[in-house]
N, C-alpha and C positions, 0 to 999 in steps of 0.2 A: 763526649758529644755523640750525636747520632748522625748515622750518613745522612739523613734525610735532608739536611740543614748544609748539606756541603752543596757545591756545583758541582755541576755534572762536567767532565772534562769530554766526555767521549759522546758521539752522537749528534744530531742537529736537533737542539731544544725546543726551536722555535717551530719548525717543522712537526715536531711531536705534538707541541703546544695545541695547534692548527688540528692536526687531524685528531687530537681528544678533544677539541669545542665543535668541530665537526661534525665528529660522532654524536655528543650529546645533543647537538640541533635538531640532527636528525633524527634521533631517538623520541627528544621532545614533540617534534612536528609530527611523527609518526601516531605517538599517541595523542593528539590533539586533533591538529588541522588534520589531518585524512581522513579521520573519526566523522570531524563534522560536515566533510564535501564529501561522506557516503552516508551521512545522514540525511541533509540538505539534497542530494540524489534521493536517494527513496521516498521526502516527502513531497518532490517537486513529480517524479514520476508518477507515485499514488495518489495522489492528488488531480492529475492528468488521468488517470486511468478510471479514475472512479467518476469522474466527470462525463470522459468517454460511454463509461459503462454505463451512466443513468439515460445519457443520450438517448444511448441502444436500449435498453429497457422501456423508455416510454413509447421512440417506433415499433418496437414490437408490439406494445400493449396496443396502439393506436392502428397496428397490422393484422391484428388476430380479431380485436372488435369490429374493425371493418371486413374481415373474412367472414366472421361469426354473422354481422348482420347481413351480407349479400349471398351468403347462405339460405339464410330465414325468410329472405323478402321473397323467395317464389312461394314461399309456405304462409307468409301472414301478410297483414296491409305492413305500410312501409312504418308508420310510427310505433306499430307492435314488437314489430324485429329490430327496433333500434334500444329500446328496454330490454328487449328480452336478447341480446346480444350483450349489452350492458351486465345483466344479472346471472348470463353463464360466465364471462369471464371473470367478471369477480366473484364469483361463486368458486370457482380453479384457483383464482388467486387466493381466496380464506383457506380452502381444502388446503392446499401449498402452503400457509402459514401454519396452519395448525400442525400438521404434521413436521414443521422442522421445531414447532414449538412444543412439541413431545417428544422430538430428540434432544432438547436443550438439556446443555450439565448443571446442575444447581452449582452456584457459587462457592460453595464451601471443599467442593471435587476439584479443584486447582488449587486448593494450597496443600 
């Protein structure tokens, strides 16, 4: 017969028992539930951030068009400089497109 199959005389069992289901809980929960409350973080963060960050993107746009047109208004009537305030910053904002759209990787350059 094999030891395996006998009792153990020496040692406390049950105590052993314990801290090997212990260990594997926490093993398990390790790779599981932490995985997903630091997933559940990043998407709850990014999510706040890029929301934050559109916020601030459109003040800005709505900061620079109103710069750009009280700029213009000592140079043109007031309904000229509100077009043409309009057509320089989106004119910076295409210039800015295009150029991060000639640094783009073609798809095939990540695998």
């Amino acid at each position: 017969m094999s030891d395996r199959f006998e009792p153990r005389t020496s040692g406390d069992w049950a105590a052993d028992t314990a801290d090997r289901i212990e260990r594997v809980v926490g093993t398990v929960r390790s790779k599981t539930a932490d995985l997903l409350v630091a997933a559940g973080r990043w998407l709850v963060y990014g999510t706040l951030a890029g929301i934050v960050g559109m916020a601030a993107l459109v003040l800005v746009t709505i900061g620079l068009i109103r710069g750009v047109d009280i700029a213009l208004d000592r140079s043109f009537d007031h309904d000229r400089s509100v077009w043409l305030a309009d057509a320089i910053v989106g004119g910076i904002f295409t210039l800015a497109g295009l150029f991060l759209w000639t640094r783009r990787r073609p798809r095939d350059a990540d695998r």
